[in-house]
N, C-alpha and C positions, 0 to 999 in steps of 0.2 A: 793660231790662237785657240785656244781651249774655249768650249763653249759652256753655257750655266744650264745647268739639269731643271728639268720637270720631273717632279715628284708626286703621285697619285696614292693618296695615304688609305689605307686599306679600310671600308667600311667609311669613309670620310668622301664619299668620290665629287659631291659638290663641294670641297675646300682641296685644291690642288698647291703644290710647294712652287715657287720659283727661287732656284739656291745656286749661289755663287760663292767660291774658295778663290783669296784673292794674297797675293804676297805682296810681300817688299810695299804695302799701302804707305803712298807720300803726302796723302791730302785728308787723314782721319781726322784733325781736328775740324776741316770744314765739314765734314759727314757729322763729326759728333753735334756741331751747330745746329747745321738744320733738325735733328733731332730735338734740342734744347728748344729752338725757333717755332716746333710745332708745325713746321714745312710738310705739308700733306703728300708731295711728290717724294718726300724723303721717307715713308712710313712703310719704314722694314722694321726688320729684327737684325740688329746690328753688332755681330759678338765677334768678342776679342778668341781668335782660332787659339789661340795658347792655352784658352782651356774647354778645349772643346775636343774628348780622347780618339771619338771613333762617330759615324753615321749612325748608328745605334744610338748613340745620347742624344742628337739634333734632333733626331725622330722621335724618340720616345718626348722629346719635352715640348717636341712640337703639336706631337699630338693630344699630348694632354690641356697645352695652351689651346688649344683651338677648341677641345670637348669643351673646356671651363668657358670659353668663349661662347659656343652654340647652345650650353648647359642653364646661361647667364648666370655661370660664376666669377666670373673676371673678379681679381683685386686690384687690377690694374688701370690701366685707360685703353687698350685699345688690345689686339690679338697678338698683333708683335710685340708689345710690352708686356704679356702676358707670356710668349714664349719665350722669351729672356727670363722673367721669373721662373720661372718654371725648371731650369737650371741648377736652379739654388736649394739645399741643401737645407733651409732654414725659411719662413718665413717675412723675414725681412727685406721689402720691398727694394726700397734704398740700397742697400747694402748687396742684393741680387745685380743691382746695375752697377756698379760700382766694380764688383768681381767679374761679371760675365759682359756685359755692354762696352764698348769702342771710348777710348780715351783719347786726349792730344797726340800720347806717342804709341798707340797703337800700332803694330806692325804687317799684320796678317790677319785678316776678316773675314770673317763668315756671315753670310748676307740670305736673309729665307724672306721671303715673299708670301702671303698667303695669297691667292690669285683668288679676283671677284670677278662674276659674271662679264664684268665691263671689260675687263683688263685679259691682253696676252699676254702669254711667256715670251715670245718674239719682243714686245714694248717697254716689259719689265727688264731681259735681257741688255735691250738695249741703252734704258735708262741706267743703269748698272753700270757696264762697260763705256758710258759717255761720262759717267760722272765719278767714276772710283780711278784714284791714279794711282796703278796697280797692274800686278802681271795675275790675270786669270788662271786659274789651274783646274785638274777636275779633284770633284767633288768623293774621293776614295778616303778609305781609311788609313791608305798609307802615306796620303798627303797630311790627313790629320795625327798619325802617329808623327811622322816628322816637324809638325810646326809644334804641337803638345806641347808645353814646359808643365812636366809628369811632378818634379818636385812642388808647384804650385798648385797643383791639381789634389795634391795628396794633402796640403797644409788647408787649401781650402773643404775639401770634403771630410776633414779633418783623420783620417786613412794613417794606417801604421802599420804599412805590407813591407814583409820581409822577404829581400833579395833573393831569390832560388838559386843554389850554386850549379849550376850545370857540371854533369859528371864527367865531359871531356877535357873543358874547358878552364873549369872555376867559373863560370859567368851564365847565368839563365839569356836563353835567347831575350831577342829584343820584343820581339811576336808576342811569346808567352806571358811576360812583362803587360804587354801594351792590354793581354787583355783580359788579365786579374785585376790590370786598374779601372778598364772599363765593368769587368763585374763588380765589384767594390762600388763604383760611384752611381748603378742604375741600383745598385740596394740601398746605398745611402740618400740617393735622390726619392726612393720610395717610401724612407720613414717619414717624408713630409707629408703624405699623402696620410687623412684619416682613416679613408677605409682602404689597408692593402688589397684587399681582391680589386679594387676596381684600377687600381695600379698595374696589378700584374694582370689584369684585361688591358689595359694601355701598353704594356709592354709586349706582349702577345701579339695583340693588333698591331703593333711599330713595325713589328718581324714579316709580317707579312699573313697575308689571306690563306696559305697554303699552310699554315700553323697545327687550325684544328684537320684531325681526323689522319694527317701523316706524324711519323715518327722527323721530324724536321731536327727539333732540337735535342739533339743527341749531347752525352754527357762531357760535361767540360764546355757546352756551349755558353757562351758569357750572361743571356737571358734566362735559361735554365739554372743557373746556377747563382742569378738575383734572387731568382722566384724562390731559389730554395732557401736561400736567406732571412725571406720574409716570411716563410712557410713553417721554418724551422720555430716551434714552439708559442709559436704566434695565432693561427688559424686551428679552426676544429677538422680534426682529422677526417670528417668527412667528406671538408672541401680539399682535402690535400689528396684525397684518393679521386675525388672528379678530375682535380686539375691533373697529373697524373693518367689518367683516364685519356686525356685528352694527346697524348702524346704516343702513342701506344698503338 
């Protein structure tokens, strides 16, 4: 049986992840209950895996749910309803749960924990695995490239990427695919955000501690290539030569 990861969010080190990737879920509608119920044993971040592209997305909006949280910007009610919004593409609260949150016929869930002083990963684990009826998996990007439903993914970030023909084939890998949708959807998840620099700090930060001062994110990487997104005609050029700067 596969076990659920501890995640230690870079610059975040008192707000730790507890995250579990769960298939074939037979019991979503009573998880979505206790949700509705306000069951305080139940207060996770409860999202539908089909649209959730890569570990890059869960992080990036994990972290930003958790800044707004410690920031006290919540629009939300609590951290995990905040990192479900956070998801979204648009503003609209409602409508964030609706597309990314666990429904009756839910299939495959993505389960994050923000862990409080009180609480282990050991108890959170285990409450997880006592109460999801479900096969455990780990927590990679090729379990979430596989459960993705990419056509949903694109209708909701509202995205109109055109198939790459590969030169051998006719057909672009699947790889390649998987992660022009995940750049597309962390630059589209970024124009909800007011101020983009403080985005593309949250995106930076998702990547990890080892960001500033090494050449990490080399070209074609799927966060470099948000950044440049947002960077492109957007920002004063003098933050585009810091940021920049910073990779170098």
């Amino acid at each position: 049986m596969s076990t659920l990861e501890t995640i230690a969010l870079p610059h975040l080190p008192q707000h730790h992840l507890c995250v579990g990737l769960f298939k074939n879920v037979k019991n979503a509608a009573f998880l979505r209950q206790q949700l509705l119920a306000g069951n305080a044993d139940f207060e996770y971040a409860f999202l539908d895996a089909s649209v959730v592209i890569s570990r890059m997305q869960f992080l990036a909006a994990s972290f930003r749910g958790i800044n707004d949280f410690a920031s006290n910007r919540m629009k939300s009610h609590n951290v995990h309803s905040e990192i479900v919004f956070s998801f979204s593409p648009n503003n609209n609260i409602a409508e964030s749960f609706r597309r990314f949150g666990i429904s009756d016929t839910t299939q495959n869930v993505l389960a994050i924990k923000v862990l409080s002083p009180e609480m282990t990963a050991e108890s959170v684990s285990q409450h997880l695995l006592q109460n999801i009826e479900a096969e455990p998996v780990d927590v990679s990007d090729a379990n979430f490239a596989e459960l993705a439903d990419q056509a949903r993914l694109r209708k909701i970030y509202k995205l109109n990427i055109q198939t790459k023909k590969g030169a051998a084939n006719g057909t672009a890998s699947k790889e390649s695919e998987v992660k022009e949708l995940e750049t597309s959807i962390l630059g589209v998840m970024a124009l909800k955000v007011a101020d983009r620099r403080s985005y593309i700090y949250i995106l930076l930060k998702s990547y990890g501690s080892n960001t500033y001062g090494h050449s990490q994110l080399k070209t074609g990487h799927p966060v470099r290539s948000a950044i440049h997104k947002q960077l492109n005609g957007r920002l004063v050029l003098r933050w585009v030569t810091t940021w920049e700067s910073l990779l170098l």
